[in-house]
MITIFI-818177 format. One record per residue (C-alpha): residue in three letters; x, y, z. Coordinates in Angstrom, 2 decimals, decimal comma, always signed. Example, Ala and Ser with C-alpha at 12.3 -4.5 7.8 and 13.67 -1.06 7.14 Angstrom:
BEGIN
<atom><r>ALA</r><px>+12,30</px><py>-4,50</py><pz>+7,80</pz></atom>
<atom><r>SER</r><px>+13,67</px><py>-1,06</py><pz>+7,14</pz></atom>
//
This chain:
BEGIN
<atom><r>UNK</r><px>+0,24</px><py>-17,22</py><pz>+11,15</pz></atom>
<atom><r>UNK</r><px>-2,98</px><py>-15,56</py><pz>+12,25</pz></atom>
<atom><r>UNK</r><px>-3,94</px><py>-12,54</py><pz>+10,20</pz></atom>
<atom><r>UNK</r><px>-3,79</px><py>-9,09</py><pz>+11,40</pz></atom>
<atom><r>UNK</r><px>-6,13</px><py>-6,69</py><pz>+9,76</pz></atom>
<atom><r>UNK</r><px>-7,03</px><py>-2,91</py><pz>+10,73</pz></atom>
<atom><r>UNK</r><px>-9,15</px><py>-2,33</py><pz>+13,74</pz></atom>
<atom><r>UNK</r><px>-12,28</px><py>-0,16</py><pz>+13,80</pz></atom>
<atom><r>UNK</r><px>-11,80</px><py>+2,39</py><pz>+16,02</pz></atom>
<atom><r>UNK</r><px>-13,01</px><py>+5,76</py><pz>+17,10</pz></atom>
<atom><r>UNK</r><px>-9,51</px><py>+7,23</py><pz>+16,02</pz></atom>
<atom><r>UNK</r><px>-10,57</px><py>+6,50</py><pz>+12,02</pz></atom>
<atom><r>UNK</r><px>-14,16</px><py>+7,01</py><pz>+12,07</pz></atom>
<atom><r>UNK</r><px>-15,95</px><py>+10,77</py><pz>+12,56</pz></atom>
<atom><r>UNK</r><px>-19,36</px><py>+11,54</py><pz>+12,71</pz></atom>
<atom><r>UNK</r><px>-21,19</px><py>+14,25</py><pz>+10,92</pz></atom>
<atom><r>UNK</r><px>-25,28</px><py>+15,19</py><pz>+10,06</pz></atom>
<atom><r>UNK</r><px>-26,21</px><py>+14,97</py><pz>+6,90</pz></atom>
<atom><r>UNK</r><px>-29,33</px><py>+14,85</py><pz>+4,62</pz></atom>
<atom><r>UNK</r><px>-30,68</px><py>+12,31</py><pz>+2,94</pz></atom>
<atom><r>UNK</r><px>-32,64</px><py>+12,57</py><pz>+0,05</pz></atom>
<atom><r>UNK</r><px>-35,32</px><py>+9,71</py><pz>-0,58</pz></atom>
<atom><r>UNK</r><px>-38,83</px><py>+9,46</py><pz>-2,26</pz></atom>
<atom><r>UNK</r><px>-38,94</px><py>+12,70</py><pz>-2,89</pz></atom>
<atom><r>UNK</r><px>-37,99</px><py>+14,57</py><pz>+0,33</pz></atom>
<atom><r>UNK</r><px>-35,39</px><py>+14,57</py><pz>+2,83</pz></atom>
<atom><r>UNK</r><px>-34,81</px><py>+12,82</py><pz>+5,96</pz></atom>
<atom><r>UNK</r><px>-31,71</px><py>+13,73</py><pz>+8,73</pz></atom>
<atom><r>UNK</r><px>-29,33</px><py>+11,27</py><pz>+9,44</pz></atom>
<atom><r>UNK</r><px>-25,85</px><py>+10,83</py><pz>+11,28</pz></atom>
<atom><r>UNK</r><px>-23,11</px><py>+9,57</py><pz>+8,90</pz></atom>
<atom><r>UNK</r><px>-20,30</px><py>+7,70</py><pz>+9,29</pz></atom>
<atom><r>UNK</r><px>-17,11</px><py>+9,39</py><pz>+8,00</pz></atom>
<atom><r>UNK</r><px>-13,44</px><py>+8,18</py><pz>+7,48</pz></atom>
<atom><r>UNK</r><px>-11,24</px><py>+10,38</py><pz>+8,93</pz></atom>
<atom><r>UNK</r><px>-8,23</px><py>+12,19</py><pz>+6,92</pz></atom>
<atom><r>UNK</r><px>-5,15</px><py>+13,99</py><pz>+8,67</pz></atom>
<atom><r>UNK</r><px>-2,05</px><py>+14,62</py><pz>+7,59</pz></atom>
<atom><r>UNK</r><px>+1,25</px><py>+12,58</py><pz>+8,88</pz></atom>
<atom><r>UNK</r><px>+4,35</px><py>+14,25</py><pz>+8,45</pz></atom>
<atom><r>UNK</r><px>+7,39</px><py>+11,51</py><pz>+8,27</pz></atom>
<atom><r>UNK</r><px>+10,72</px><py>+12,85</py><pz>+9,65</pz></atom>
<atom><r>UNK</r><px>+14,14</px><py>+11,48</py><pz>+9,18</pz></atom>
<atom><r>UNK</r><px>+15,91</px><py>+12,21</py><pz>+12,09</pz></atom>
<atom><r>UNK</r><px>+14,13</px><py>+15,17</py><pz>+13,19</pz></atom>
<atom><r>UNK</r><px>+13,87</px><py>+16,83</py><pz>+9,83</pz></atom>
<atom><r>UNK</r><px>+10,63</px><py>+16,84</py><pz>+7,74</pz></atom>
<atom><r>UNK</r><px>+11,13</px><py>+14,43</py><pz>+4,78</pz></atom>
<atom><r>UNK</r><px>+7,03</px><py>+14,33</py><pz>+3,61</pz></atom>
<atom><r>UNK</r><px>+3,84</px><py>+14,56</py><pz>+4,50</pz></atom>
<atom><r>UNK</r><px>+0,87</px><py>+12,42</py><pz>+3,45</pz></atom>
<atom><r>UNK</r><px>-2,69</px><py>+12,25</py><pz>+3,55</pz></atom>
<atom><r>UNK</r><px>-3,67</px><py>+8,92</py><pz>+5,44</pz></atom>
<atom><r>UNK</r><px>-6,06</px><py>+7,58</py><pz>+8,02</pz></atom>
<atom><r>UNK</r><px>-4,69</px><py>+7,14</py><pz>+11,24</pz></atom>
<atom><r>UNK</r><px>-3,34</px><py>+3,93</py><pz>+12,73</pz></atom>
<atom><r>UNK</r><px>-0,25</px><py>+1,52</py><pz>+11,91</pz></atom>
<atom><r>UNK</r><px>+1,57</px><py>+4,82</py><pz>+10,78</pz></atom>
<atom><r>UNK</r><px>+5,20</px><py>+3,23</py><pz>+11,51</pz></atom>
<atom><r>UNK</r><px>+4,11</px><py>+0,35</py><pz>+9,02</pz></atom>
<atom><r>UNK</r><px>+3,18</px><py>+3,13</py><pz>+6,47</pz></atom>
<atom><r>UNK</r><px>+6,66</px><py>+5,01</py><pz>+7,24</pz></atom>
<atom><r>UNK</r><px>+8,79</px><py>+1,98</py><pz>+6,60</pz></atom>
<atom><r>UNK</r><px>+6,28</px><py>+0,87</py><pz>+3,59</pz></atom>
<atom><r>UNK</r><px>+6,95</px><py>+3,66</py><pz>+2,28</pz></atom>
<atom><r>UNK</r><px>+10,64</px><py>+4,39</py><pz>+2,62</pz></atom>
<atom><r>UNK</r><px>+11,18</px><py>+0,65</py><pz>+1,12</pz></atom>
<atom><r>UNK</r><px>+9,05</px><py>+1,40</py><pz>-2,11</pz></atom>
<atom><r>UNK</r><px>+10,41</px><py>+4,43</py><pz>-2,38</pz></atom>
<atom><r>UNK</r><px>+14,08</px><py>+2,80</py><pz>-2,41</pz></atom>
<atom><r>UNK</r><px>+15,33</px><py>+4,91</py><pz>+0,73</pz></atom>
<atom><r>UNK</r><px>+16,04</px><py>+1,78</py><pz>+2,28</pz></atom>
<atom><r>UNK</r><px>+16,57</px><py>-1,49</py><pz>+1,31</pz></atom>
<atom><r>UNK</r><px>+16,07</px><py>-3,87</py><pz>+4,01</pz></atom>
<atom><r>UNK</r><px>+14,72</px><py>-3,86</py><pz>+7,58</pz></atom>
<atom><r>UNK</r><px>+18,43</px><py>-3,68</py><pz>+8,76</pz></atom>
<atom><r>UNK</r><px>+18,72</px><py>-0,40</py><pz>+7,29</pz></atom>
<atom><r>UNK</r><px>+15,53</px><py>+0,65</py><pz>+9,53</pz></atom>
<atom><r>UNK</r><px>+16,92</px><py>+2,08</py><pz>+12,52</pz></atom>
<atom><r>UNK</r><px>+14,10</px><py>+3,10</py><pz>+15,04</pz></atom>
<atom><r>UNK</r><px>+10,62</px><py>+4,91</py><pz>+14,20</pz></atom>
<atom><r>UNK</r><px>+9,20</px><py>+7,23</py><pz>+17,08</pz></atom>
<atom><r>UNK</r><px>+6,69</px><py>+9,22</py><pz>+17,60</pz></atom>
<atom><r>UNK</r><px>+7,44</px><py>+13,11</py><pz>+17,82</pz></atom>
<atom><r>UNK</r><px>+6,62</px><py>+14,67</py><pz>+21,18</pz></atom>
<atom><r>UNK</r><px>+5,60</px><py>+18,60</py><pz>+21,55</pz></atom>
<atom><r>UNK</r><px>+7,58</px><py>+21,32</py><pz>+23,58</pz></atom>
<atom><r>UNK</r><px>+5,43</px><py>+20,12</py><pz>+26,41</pz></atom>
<atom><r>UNK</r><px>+6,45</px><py>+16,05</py><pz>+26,29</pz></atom>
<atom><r>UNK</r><px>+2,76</px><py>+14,85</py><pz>+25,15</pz></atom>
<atom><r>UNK</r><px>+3,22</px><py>+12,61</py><pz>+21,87</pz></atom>
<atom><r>UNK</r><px>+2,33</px><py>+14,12</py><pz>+18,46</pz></atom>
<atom><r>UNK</r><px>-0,77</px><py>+11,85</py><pz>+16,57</pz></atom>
<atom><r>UNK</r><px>+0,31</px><py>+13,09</py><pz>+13,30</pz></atom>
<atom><r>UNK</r><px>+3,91</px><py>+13,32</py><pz>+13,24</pz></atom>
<atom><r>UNK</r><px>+6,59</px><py>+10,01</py><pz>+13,42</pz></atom>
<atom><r>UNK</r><px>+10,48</px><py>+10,57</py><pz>+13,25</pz></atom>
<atom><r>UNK</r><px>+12,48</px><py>+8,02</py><pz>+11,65</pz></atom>
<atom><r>UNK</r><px>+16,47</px><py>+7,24</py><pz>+12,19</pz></atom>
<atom><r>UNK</r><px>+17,84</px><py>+4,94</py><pz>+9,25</pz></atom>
<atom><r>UNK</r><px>+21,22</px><py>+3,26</py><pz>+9,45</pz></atom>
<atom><r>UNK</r><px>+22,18</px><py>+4,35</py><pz>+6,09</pz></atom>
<atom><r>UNK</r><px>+25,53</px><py>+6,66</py><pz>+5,53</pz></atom>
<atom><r>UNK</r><px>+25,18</px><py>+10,13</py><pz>+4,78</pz></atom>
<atom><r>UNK</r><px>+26,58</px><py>+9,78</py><pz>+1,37</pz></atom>
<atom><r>UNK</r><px>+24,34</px><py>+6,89</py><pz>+0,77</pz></atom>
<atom><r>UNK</r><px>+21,24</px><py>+8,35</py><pz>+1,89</pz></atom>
<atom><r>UNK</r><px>+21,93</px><py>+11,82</py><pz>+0,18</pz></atom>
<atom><r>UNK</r><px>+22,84</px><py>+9,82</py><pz>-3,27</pz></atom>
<atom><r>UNK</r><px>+18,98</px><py>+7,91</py><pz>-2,86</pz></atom>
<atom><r>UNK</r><px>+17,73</px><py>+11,15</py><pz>-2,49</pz></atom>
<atom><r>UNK</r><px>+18,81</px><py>+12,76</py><pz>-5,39</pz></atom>
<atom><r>UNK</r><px>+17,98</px><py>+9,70</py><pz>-7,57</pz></atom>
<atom><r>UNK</r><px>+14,20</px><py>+9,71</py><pz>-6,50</pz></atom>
<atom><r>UNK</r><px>+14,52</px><py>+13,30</py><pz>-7,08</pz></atom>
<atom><r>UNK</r><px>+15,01</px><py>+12,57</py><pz>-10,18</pz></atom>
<atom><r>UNK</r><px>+12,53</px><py>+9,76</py><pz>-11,05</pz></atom>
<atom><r>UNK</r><px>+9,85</px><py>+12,38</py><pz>-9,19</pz></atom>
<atom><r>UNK</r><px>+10,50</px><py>+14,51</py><pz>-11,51</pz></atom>
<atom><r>UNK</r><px>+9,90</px><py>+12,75</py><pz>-15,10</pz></atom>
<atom><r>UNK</r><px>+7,21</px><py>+11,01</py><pz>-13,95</pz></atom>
<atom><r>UNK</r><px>+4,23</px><py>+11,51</py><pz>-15,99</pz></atom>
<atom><r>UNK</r><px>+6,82</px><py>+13,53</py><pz>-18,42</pz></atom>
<atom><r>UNK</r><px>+8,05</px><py>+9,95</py><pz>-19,69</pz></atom>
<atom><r>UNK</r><px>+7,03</px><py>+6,82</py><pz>-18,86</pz></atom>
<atom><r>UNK</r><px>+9,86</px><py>+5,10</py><pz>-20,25</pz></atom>
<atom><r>UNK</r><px>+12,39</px><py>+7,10</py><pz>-17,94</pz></atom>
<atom><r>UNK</r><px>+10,58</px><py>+6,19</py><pz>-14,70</pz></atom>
<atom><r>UNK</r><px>+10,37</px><py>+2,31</py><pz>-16,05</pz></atom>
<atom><r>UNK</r><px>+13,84</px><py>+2,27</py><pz>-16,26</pz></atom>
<atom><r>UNK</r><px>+14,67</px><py>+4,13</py><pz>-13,34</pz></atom>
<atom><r>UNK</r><px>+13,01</px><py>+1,48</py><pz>-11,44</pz></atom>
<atom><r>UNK</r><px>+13,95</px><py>-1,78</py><pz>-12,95</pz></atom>
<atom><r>UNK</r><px>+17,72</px><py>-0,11</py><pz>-12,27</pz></atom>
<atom><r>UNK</r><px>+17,02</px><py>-0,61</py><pz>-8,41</pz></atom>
<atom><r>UNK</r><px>+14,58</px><py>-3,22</py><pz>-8,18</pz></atom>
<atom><r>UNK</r><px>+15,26</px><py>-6,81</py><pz>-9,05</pz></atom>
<atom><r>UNK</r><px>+13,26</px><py>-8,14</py><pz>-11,52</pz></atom>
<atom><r>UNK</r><px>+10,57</px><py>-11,25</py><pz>-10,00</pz></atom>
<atom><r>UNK</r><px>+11,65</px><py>-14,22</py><pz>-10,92</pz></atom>
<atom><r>UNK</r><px>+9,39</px><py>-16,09</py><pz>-8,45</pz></atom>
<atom><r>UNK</r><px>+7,54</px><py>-19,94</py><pz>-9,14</pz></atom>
<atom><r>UNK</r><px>+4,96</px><py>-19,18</py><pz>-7,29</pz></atom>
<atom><r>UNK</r><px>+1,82</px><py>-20,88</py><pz>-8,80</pz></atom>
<atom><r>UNK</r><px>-2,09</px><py>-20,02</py><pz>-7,66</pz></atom>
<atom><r>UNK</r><px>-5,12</px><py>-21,24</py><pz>-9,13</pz></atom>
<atom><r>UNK</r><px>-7,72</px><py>-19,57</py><pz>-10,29</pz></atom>
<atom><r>UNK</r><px>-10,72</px><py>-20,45</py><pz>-8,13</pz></atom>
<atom><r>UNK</r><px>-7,90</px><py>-19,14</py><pz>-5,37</pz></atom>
<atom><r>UNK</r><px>-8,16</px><py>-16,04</py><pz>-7,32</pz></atom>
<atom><r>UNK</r><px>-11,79</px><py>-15,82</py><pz>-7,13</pz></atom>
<atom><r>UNK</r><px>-12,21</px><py>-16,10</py><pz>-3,50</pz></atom>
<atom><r>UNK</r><px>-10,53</px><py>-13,32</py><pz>-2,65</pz></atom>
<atom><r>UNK</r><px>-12,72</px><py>-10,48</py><pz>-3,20</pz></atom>
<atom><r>UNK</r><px>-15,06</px><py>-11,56</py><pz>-0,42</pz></atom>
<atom><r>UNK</r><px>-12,00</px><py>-12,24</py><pz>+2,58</pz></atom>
<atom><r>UNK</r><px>-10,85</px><py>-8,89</py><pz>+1,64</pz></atom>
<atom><r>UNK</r><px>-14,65</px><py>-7,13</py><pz>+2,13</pz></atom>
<atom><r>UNK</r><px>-15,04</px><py>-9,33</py><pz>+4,76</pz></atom>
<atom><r>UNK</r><px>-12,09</px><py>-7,44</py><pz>+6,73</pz></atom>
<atom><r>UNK</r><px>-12,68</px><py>-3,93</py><pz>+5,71</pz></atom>
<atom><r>UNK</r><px>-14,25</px><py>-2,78</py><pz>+9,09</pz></atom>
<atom><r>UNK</r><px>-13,97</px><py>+0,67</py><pz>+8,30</pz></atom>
<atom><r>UNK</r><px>-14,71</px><py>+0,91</py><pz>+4,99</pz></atom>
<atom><r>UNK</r><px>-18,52</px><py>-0,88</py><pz>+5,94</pz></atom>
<atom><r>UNK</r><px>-19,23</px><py>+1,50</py><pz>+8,28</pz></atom>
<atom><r>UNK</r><px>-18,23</px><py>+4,70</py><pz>+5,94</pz></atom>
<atom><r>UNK</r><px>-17,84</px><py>+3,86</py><pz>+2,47</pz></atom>
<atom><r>UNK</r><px>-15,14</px><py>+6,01</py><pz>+2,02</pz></atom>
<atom><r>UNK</r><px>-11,31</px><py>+3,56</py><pz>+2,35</pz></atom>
<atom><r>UNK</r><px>-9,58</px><py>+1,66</py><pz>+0,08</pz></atom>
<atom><r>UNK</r><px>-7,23</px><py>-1,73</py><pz>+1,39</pz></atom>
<atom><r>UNK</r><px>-4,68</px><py>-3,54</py><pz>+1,29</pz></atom>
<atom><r>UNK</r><px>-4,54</px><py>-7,74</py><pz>+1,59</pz></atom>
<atom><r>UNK</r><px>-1,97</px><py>-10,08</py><pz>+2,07</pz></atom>
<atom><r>UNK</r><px>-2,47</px><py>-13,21</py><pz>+0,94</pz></atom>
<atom><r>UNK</r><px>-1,08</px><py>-17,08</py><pz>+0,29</pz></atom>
<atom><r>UNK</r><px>-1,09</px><py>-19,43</py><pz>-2,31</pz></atom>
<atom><r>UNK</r><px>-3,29</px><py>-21,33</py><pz>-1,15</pz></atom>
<atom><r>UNK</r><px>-6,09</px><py>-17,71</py><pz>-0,67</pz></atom>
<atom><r>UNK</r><px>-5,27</px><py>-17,48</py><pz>+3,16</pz></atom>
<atom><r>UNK</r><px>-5,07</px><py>-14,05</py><pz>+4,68</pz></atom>
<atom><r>UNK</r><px>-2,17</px><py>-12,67</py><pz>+6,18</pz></atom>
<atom><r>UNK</r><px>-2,93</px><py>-9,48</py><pz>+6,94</pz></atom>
<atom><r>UNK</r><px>-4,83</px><py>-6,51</py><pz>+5,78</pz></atom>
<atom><r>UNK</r><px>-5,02</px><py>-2,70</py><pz>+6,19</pz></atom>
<atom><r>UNK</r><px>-7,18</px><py>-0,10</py><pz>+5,11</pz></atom>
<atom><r>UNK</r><px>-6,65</px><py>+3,69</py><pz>+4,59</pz></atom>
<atom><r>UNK</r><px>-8,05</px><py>+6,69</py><pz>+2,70</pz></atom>
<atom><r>UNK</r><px>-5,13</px><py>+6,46</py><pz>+0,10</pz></atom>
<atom><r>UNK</r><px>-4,68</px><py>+3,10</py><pz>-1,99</pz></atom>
<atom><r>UNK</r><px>-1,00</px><py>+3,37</py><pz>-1,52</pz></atom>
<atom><r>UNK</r><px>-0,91</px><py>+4,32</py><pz>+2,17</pz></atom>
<atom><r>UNK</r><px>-2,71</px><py>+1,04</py><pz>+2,48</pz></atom>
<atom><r>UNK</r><px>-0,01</px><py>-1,17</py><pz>+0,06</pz></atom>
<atom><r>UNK</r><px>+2,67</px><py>+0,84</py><pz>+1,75</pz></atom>
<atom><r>UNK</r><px>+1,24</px><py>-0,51</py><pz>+5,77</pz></atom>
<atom><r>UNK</r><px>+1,44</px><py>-4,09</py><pz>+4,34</pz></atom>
<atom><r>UNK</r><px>+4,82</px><py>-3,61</py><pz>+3,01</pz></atom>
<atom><r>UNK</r><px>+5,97</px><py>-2,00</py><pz>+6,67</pz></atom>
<atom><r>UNK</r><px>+3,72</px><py>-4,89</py><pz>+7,97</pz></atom>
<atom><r>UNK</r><px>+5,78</px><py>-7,06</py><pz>+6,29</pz></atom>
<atom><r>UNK</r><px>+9,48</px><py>-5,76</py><pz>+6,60</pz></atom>
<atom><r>UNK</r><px>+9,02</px><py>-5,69</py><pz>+10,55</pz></atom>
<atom><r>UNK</r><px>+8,13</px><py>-9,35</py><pz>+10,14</pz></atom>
<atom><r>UNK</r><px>+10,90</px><py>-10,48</py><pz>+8,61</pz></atom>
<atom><r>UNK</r><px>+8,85</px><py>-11,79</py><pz>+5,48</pz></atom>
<atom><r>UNK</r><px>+10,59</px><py>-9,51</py><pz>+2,50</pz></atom>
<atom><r>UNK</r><px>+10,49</px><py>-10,57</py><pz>-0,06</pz></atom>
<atom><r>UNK</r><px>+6,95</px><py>-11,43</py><pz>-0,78</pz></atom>
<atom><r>UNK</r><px>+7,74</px><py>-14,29</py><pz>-3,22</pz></atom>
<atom><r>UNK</r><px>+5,49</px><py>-16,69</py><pz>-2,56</pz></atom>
<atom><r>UNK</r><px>+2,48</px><py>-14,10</py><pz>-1,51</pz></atom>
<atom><r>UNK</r><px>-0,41</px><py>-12,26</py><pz>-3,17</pz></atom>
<atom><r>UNK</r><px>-1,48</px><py>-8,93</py><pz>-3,15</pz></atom>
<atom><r>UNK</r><px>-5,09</px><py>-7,55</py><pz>-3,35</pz></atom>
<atom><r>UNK</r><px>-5,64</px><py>-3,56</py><pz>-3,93</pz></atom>
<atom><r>UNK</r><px>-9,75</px><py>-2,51</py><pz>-3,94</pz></atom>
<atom><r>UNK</r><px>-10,17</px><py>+0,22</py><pz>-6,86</pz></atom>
<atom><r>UNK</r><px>-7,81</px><py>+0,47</py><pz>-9,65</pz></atom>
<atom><r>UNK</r><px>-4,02</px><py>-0,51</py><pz>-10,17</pz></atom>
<atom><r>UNK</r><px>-1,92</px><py>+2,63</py><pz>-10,76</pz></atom>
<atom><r>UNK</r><px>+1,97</px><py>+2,94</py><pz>-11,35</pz></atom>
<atom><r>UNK</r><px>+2,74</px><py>+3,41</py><pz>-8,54</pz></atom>
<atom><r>UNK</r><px>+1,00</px><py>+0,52</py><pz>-6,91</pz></atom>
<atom><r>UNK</r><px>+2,95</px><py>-1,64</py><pz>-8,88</pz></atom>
<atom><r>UNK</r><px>+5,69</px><py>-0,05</py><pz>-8,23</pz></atom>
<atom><r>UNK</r><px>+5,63</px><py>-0,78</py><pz>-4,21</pz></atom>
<atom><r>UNK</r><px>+4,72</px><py>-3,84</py><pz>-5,11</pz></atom>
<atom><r>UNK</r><px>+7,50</px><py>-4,47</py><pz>-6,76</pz></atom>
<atom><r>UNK</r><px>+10,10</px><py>-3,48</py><pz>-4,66</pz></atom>
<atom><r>UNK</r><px>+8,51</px><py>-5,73</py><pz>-1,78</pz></atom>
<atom><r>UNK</r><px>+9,02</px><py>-8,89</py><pz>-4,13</pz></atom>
<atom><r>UNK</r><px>+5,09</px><py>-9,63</py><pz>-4,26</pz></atom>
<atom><r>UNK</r><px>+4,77</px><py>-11,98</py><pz>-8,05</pz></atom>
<atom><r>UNK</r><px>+0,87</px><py>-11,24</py><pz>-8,28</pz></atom>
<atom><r>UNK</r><px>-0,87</px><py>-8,14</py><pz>-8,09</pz></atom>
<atom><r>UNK</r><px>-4,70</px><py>-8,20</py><pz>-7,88</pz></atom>
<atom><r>UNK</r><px>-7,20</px><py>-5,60</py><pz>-7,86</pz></atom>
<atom><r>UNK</r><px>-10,93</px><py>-5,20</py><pz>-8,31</pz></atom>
<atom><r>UNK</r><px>-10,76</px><py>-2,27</py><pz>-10,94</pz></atom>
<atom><r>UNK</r><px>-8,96</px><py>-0,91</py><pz>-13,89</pz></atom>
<atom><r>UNK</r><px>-5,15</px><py>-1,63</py><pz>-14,43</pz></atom>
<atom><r>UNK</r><px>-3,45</px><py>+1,96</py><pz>-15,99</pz></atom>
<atom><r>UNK</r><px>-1,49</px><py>+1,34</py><pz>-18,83</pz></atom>
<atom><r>UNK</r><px>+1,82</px><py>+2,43</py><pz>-17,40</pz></atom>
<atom><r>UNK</r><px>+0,78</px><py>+0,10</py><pz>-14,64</pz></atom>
<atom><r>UNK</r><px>+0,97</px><py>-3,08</py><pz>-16,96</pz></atom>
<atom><r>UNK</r><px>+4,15</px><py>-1,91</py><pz>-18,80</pz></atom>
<atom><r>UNK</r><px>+6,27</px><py>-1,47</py><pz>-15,15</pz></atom>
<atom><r>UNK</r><px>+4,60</px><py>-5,23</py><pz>-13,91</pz></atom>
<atom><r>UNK</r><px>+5,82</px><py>-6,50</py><pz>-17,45</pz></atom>
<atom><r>UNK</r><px>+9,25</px><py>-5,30</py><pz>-17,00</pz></atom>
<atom><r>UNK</r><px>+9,37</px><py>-6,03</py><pz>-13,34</pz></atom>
<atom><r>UNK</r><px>+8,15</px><py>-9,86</py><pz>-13,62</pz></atom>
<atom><r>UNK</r><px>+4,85</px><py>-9,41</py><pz>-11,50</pz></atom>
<atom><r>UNK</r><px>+1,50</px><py>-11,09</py><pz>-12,72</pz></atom>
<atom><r>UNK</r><px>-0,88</px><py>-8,96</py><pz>-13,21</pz></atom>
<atom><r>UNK</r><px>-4,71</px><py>-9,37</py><pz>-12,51</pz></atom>
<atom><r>UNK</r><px>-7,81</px><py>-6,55</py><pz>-12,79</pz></atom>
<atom><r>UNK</r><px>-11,10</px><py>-6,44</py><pz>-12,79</pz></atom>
<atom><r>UNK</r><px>-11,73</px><py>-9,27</py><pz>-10,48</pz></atom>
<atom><r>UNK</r><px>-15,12</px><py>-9,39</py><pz>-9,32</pz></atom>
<atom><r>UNK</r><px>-18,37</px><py>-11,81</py><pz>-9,75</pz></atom>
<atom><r>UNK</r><px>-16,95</px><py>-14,83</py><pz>-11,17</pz></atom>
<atom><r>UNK</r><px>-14,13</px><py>-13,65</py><pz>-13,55</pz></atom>
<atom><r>UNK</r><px>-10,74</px><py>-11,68</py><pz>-13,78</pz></atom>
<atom><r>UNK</r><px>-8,40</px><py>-10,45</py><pz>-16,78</pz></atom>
<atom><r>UNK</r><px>-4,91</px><py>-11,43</py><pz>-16,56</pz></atom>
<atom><r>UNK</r><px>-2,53</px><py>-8,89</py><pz>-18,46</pz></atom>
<atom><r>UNK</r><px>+1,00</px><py>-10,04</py><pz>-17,88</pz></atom>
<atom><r>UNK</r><px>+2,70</px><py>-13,15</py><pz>-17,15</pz></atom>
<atom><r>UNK</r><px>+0,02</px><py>-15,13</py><pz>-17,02</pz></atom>
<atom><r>UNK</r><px>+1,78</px><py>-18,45</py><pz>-16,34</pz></atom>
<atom><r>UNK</r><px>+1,70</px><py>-18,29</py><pz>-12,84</pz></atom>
<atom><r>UNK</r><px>-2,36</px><py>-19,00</py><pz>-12,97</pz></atom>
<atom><r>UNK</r><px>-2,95</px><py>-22,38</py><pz>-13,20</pz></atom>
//
C-alpha cells in the first residue's frame, strides 16, 4: 500500500508580516502560518462538539474521533459523514454532520458513560483507567519490531510533514509497519486531531485493529493519546517527547508498548518492552 500523507495546501497555510529581530535590529519578513478554525461535528444535524483543528481530512478526524471516544465501535456503525450546507445550498468548510447506525438507546447510554469519564478526568486517574479498560480490549498483539526500525522513524515522519516545514507550528500523526514502512501520515494543529485522522484513516480502510502497526506522535505522549491509541488496537506507541505519567499507567493496563524520547540515536521504553527486539 502506498502511503497517504497530508497535502500542503493553501487551505492550511496563512500568511502574515512579521518582524524579525537579528544582529541587533530588525528586518520585515512574510511568515508562514498554520491555520486554526474551528470544526463543529454534528450527529445528525445536532451539534455534538467542536474542535480546534487545521483544515483537511475532517471526516477522518470525525470518525477518529467518535471511535476513540467509544461512540462507535466499528466502521459498520459509521453511517454517512457530510458536509453541512448553509440556507443558501453552498457547503459549510467548518461544519460536517454525521449519521451513525447505532440505536437510540445505545447511543444515548455511550453518551452518558463518556459523560461520565469527562467528568473525573484529571479528578482521578484511577477512575478514568478503569473506565477505559471496561470498553477497550486489552492488546494482546505479537507484533515484534526492532530497534534500528525504531530509530528510523523520526526522519520518514519529518520527511512528510509538509506543513509543519513551511510554518513550524503542527504536530503529526504516522502510521507505520513492522518492518518502518509508512502508511500514512497526517498533520494538524492539535496532537490528537492528528492521531484521531489516522484512526478515521484507518477505519474507512478497513485496517482496525492496528495490531500489527506502529504509531508515531511528534511532541509529548498525553492520556489521551494513548487512549485513541488504544481503542484503534495500535501495540506500540512512539513519540519524540515526554510520556505523562497517567500516559504510561493507561498503556500498562491497556497492553500497548510504550516508547518516548526518541530522537538522535536512542529511545526509552516504559512498558512492555518485549515487543523490541
Amino acid at each position: 500500500m502506498a502511503a497517504t500523507t497530508s497535502k500542503s495546501n493553501p487551505a492550511q497555510i496563512a500568511h502574515h508580516p512579521a518582524a524579525k529581530f537579528r544582529a541587533g535590529g530588525f528586518a520585515p519578513i512574510d511568515d508562514a502560518l498554520a491555520i486554526e478554525e474551528p470544526l463543529e461535528i454534528r450527529l445528525a444535524g445536532r451539534r455534538f462538539t467542536l474542535t480546534m483543528r487545521t483544515p483537511g481530512n475532517d471526516e477522518e478526524l470525525a470518525a477518529g474521533f467518535l471511535l476513540a471516544e467509544g461512540f462507535i465501535a466499528n466502521a459498520e456503525e459509521l453511517g454517512e459523514i457530510r458536509r453541512v450546507r448553509d440556507s443558501k445550498g453552498a457547503l459549510e468548510p467548518n461544519a460536517i454532520d454525521v449519521i451513525l447506525n447505532v440505536k437510540a438507546e445505545g447511543l444515548r447510554a455511550r453518551l452518558k458513560r463518556n459523560f461520565t469519564i469527562s467528568s473525573s478526568c484529571g479528578v482521578c486517574g484511577k477512575t478514568s483507567i478503569d473506565a477505559i479498560t471496561q470498553r477497550i480490549t486489552p492488546i494482546a498483539s505479537r507484533a515484534k519490531v526492532m530497534a534500528a526500525t525504531i530509530l528510523a522513524l523520526g526522519a520518514k515522519l519529518r520527511d512528510v510533514q509538509k506543513v509543519f516545514a513551511a510554518t513550524g507550528g503542527l504536530h503529526a500523526c504516522g502510521l507505520f509497519n513492522l518492518e518502518g514502512q509508512l502508511l500514512a501520515a497526517r498533520e494538524d494543529i492539535g496532537r490528537h486531531n492528528a492521531v484521531d485522522k489516522i484512526a478515521g484513516w484507518a477505519l474507512a480502510n478497513a485496517m482496525l485493529p492496528l495490531s500489527k502497526s506502529l504509531m508515531m506522535v511528534s511532541g509529548r505522549l498525553s492520556f489521551e493519546i494513548v487512549q485513541k491509541a488504544a481503542a484503534a488496537g495500535v501495540p506500540i506507541l512512539l513519540a519524540v517527547s515526554a510520556p505523562s505519567s497517567l500516559a504510561v499507567e493507561l498503556a500498562d493496563e491497556t497492553g500497548i508498548t510504550l516508547v518516548g524520547f526518541l530522537r538522535d540515536a536512542s529511545f526509552n521504553v516504559y512498558t512492555h518492552r518485549a515487543r523490541i527486539t
